[in-house]
C-alpha positions as a printed NumPy array, in Angstrom:
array([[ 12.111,  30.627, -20.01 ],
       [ 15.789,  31.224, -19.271],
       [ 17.864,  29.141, -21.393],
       [ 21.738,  28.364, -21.568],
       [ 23.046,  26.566, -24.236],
       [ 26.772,  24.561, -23.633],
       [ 27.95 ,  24.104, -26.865],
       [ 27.509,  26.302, -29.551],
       [ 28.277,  24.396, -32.046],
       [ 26.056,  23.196, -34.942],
       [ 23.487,  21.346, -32.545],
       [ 23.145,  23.916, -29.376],
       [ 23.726,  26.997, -32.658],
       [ 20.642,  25.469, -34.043],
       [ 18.296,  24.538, -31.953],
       [ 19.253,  27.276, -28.842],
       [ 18.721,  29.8  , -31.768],
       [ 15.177,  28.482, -32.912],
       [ 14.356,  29.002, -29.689],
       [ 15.834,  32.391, -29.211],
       [ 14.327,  33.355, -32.684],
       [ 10.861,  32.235, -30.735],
       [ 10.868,  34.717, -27.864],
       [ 13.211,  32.845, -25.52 ],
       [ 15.655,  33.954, -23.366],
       [ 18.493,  31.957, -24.502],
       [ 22.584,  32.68 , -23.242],
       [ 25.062,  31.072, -25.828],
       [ 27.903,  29.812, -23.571],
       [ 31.349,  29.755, -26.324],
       [ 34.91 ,  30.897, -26.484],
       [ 37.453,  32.033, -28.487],
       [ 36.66 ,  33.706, -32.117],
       [ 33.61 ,  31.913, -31.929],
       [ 32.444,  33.563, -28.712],
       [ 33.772,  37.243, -30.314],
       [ 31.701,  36.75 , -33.138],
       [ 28.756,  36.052, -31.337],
       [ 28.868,  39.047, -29.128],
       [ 30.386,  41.366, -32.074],
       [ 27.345,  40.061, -34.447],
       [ 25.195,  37.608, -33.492],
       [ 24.624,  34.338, -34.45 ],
       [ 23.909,  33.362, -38.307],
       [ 22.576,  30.357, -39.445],
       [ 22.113,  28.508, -42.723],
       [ 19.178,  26.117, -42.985],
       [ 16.99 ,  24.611, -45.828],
       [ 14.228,  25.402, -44.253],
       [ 14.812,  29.043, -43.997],
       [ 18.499,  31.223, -43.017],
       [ 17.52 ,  33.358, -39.734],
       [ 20.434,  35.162, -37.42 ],
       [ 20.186,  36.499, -33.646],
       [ 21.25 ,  39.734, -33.368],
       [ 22.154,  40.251, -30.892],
       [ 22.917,  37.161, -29.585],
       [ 23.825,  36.833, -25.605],
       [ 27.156,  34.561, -25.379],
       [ 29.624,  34.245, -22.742],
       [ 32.215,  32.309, -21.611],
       [ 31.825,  32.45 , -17.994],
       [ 28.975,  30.616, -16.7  ],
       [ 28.948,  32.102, -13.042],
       [ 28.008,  35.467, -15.257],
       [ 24.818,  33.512, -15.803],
       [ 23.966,  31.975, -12.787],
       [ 21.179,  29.52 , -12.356],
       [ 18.544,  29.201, -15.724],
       [ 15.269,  27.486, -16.084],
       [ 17.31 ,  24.723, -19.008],
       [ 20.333,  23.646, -19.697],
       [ 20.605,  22.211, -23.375],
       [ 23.849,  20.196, -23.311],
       [ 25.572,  20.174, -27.049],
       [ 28.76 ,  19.536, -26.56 ],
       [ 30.557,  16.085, -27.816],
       [ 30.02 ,  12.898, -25.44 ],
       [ 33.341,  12.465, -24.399],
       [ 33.636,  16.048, -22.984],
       [ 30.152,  15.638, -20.857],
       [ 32.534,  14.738, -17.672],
       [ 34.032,  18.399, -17.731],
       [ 31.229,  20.228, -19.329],
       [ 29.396,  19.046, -15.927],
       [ 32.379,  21.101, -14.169],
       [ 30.799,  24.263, -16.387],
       [ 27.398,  23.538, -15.9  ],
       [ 27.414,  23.707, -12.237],
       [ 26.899,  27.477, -11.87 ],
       [ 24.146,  27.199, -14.28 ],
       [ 22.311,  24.327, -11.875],
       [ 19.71 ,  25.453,  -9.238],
       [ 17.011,  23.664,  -7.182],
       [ 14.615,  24.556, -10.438],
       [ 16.76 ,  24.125, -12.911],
       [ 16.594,  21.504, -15.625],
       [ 19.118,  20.005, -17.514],
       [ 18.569,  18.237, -21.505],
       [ 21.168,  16.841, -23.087],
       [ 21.374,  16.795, -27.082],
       [ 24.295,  14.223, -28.454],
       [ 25.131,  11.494, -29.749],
       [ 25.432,   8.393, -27.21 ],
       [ 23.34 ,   6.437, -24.245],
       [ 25.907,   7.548, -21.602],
       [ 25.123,  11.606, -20.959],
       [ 21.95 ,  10.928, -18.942],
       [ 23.435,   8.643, -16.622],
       [ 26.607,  10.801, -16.04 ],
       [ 24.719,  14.57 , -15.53 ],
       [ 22.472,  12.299, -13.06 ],
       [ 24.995,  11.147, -10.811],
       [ 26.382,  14.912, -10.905],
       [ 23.529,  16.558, -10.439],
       [ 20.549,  14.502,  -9.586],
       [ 18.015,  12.761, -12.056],
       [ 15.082,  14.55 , -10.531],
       [ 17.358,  17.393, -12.602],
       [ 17.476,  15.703, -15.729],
       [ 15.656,  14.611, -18.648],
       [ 17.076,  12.456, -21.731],
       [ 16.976,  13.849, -25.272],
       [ 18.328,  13.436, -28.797],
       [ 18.405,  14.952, -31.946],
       [ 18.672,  14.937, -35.579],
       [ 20.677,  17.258, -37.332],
       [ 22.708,  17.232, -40.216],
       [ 24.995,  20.316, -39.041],
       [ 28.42 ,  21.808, -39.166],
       [ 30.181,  25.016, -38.301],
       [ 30.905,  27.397, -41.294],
       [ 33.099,  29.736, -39.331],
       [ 32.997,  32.252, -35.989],
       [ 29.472,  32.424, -35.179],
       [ 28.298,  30.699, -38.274],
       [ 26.059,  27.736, -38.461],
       [ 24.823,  25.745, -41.306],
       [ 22.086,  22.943, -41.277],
       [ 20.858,  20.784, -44.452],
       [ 18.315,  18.925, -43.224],
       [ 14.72 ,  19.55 , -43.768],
       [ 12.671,  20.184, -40.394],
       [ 15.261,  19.037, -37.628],
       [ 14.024,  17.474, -34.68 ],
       [ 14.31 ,  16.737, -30.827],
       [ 13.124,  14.081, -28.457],
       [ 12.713,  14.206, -24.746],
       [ 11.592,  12.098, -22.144],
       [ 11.849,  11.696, -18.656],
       [ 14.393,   9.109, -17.308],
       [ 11.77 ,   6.921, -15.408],
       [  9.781,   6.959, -18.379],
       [  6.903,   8.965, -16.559],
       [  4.902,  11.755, -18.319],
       [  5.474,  14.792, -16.78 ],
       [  4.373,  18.545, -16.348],
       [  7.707,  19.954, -17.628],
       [  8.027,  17.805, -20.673],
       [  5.088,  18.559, -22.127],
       [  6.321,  22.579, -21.38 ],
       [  9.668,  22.247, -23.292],
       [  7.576,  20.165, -26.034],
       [  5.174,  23.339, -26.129],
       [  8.421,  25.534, -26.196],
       [ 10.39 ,  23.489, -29.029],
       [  6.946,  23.227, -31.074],
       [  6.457,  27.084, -30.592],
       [  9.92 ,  27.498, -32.178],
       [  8.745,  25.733, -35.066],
       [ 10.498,  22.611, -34.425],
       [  9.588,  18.839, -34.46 ],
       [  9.525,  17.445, -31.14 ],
       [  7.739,  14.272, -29.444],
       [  8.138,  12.635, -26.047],
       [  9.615,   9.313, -26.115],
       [  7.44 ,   7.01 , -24.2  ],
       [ 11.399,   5.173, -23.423],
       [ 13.934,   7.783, -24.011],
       [ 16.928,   5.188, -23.549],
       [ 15.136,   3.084, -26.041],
       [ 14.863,   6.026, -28.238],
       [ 18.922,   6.836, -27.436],
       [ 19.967,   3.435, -28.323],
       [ 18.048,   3.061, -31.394],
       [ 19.664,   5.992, -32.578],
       [ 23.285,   4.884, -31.702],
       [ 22.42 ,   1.512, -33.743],
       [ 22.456,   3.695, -36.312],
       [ 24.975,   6.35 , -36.115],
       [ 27.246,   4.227, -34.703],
       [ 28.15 ,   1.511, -37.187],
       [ 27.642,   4.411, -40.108],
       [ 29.893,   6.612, -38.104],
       [ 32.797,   4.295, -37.863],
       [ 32.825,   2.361, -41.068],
       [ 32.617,   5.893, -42.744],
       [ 35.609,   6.946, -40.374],
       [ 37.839,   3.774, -41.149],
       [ 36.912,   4.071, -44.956],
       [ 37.438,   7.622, -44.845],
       [ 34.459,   7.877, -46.786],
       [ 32.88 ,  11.566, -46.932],
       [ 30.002,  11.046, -46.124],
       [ 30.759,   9.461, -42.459],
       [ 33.876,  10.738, -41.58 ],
       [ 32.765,  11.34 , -37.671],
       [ 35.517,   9.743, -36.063],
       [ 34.832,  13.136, -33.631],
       [ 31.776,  11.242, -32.104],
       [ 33.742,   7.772, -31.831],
       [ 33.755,   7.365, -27.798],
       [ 29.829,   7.78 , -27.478],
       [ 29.067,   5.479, -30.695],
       [ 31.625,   3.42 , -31.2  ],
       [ 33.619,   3.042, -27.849],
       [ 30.269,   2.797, -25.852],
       [ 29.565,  -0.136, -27.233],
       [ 33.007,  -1.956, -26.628],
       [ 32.74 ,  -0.271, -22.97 ],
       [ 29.676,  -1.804, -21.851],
       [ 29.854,  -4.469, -23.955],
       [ 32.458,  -6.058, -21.847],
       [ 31.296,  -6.103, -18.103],
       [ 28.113,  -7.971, -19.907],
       [ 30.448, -10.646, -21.104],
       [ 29.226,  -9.945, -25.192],
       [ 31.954, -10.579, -27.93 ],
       [ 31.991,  -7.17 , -29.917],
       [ 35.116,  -8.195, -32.792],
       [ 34.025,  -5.354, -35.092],
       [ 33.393,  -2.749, -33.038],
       [ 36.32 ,  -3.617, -31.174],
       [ 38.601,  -3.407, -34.295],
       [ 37.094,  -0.343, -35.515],
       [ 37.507,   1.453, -31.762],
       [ 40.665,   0.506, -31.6  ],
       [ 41.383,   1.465, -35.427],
       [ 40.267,   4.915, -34.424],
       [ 41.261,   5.407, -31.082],
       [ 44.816,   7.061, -31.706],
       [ 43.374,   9.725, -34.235],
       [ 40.587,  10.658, -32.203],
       [ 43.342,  11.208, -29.171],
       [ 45.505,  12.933, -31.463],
       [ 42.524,  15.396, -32.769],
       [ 41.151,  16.429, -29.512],
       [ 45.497,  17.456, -28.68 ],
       [ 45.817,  14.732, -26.256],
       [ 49.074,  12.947, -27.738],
       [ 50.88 ,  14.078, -30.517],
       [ 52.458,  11.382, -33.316],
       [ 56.512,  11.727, -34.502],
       [ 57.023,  13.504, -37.334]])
């Protein structure tokens, strides 16, 4: 299978180099010292359940280099799926099929309407991940997994292949009977966690960086369906000007 991962981050580090550890085919898409170190010596990553590295590793930043793959595993935050689908356009042919692994219920919906949902299936993860330095990963929870499922909740052929695949890289995987169920169980979770940790700048929870897809989701739909959200209002808002601020969007007086 011909795999690019977007993102190469802790998430698309890990789990795009399980699977390139397992045989597949798998293109790193990165930039900047990250990127360098990839190409200059591989990919290395921490994990209790064993350090492996992938050298060499295949990385790029130039995604018409690549050209149409077999999967896409989207790992990139949720507020930067609307121009990662700018990048992942190359990547997209009539076979190709595209998996997104972040935090939030909004990524399916949005790569559907870009590409197609015949194109698209919904996953998650779970990962307790971070990035050490160029081109090094680090993971500290035992057995990470991943969960897929088709958007109309159908079984299909090519789920139960990338289950095969995942479970071949010695990963836990299943097949959510509802992946948006699945999705917004999750972000019940993460999301309150996430924010009260961000607002309490307590360290465990300090993950303002996922804030629009777990915090700001809520608020966004929450509103068009006429539900009262005070907290999760107050927290989004709370937030909102430091998570501008880190991704270089405005800058506050000194």
């Amino acid at each position: 299978m011909r795999i690019t991962v977007v993102g190469t981050g802790a998430v698309g580090g890990y789990f795009g180099g399980r699977l390139a550890q397992a045989g597949e085919d798998v293109v790193f898409l990165a930039r900047g010292a990250h990127l360098c170190a990839l190409q200059e010596d591989g990919l290395q990553v921490e994990s209790v359940d064993g350090d492996f590295a992938i050298r060499p590793a295949q990385a790029t930043d130039d995604p018409a280099a690549i050209g149409p793959v077999d999967l896409v595993l989207l790992a990139v935050k949720g507020w930067q799926v609307p121009e990662a689908i700018e990048t992942l356009r190359p990547l997209v042919g009539p076979g190709t099929l595209v998996v997104p692994l972040l935090n939030g219920v909004e990524a399916p919906e949005q790569l559907a309407a870009a590409f197609g949902a015949h194109r698209i299936l919904g996953g998650l993860c779970g990962l307790y991940g971070s990035v050490v330095g160029p081109g090094h990963i680090r993971n500290v929870l035992p057995r990470p997994y991943v969960t897929i499922g088709e958007l109309n909740h159908a079984t299909s052929r090519r789920s139960e292949q990338l289950r095969q695949a995942f479970e071949h890289a010695g990963m836990q995987v299943s097949i959510a009977a509802d992946i948006q169920a699945a999705l917004w169980e999750k972000l019940l979770f993460v999301g309150p966690f996430g924010g009260v940790g961000a607002v309490t700048r307590a360290p465990v929870g300090v993950l303002r960086r996922h804030m629009e897809t777990q915090i700001g989701v809520v608020v966004r739909l929450a509103h068009p369906a006429g539900v009262e959200v005070p907290r999760h209002t107050f927290i989004y808002a709370s937030l909102l000007p430091q998570e501008r601020k880190a991704r270089g969007e405005i800058e506050f007086p000194v």
